[in-house]
C-alpha positions in Angstrom: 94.8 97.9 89.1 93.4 100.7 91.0 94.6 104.4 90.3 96.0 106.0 93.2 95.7 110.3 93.4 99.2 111.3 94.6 99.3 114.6 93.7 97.5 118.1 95.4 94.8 120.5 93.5 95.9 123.7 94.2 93.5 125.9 95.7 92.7 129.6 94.5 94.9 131.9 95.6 97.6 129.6 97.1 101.3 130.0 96.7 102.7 127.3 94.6 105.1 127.2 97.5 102.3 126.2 100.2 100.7 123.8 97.6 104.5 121.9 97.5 105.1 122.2 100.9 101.3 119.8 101.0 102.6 117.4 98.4 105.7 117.3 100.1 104.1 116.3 103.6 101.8 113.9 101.8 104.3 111.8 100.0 106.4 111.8 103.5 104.0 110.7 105.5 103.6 107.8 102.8 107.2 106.8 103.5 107.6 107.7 99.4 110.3 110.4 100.0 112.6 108.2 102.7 111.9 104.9 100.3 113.5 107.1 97.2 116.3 107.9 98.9 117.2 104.2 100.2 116.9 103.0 96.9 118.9 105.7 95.4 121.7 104.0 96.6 123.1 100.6 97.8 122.0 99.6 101.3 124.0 97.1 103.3 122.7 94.2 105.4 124.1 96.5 108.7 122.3 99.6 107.6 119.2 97.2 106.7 119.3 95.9 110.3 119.5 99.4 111.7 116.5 101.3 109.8 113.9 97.9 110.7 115.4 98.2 114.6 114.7 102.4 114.3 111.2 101.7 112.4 110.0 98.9 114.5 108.5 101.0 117.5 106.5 102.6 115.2 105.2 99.4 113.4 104.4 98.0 116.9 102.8 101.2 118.5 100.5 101.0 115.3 99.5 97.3 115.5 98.7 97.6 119.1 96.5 100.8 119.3 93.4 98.8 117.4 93.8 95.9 119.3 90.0 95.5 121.1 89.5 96.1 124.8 88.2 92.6 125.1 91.6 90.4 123.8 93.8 88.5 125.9 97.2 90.3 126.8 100.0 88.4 127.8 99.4 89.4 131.8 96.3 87.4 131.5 97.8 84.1 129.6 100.8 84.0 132.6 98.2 84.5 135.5 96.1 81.4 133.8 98.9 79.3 133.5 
């Protein structure tokens, strides 16, 4: 199992306040901070339902930035058919 570095070095002469304010960006952009607090408490099948429908945009706009240049879009498959 490999060993994963969440934490920051802090630099020389850095506040401890910037170095938390780096940890704290790090684990949020990780989804670790917003994962702790849903399972801090209980989360209904409604409030399930809503946070996928909020996150999905996101999931999609990710997936479809790498697709290549050269792959069929749906455009393509209607004009063929």
């Amino acid at each position: 199992m490999e060993k994963t570095d969440r934490g920051v070095e802090v630099k020389t002469g850095e506040t401890i306040d910037r170095a938390l304010k780096r940890l704290k960006t790090k684990l949020d952009t990780e989804g670790i901070l917003e994962e702790m607090r849903r399972r801090r408490s209980h989360e209904s099948t409604m409030d399930r339902a809503i946070r996928k429908a909020r996150t999905a945009p996101k999931r999609n706009k990710v997936r479809w930035r790498f697709q290549p240049d050269n792959a069929p879009t749906s455009e393509s498959s209607y004009e063929e058919a």
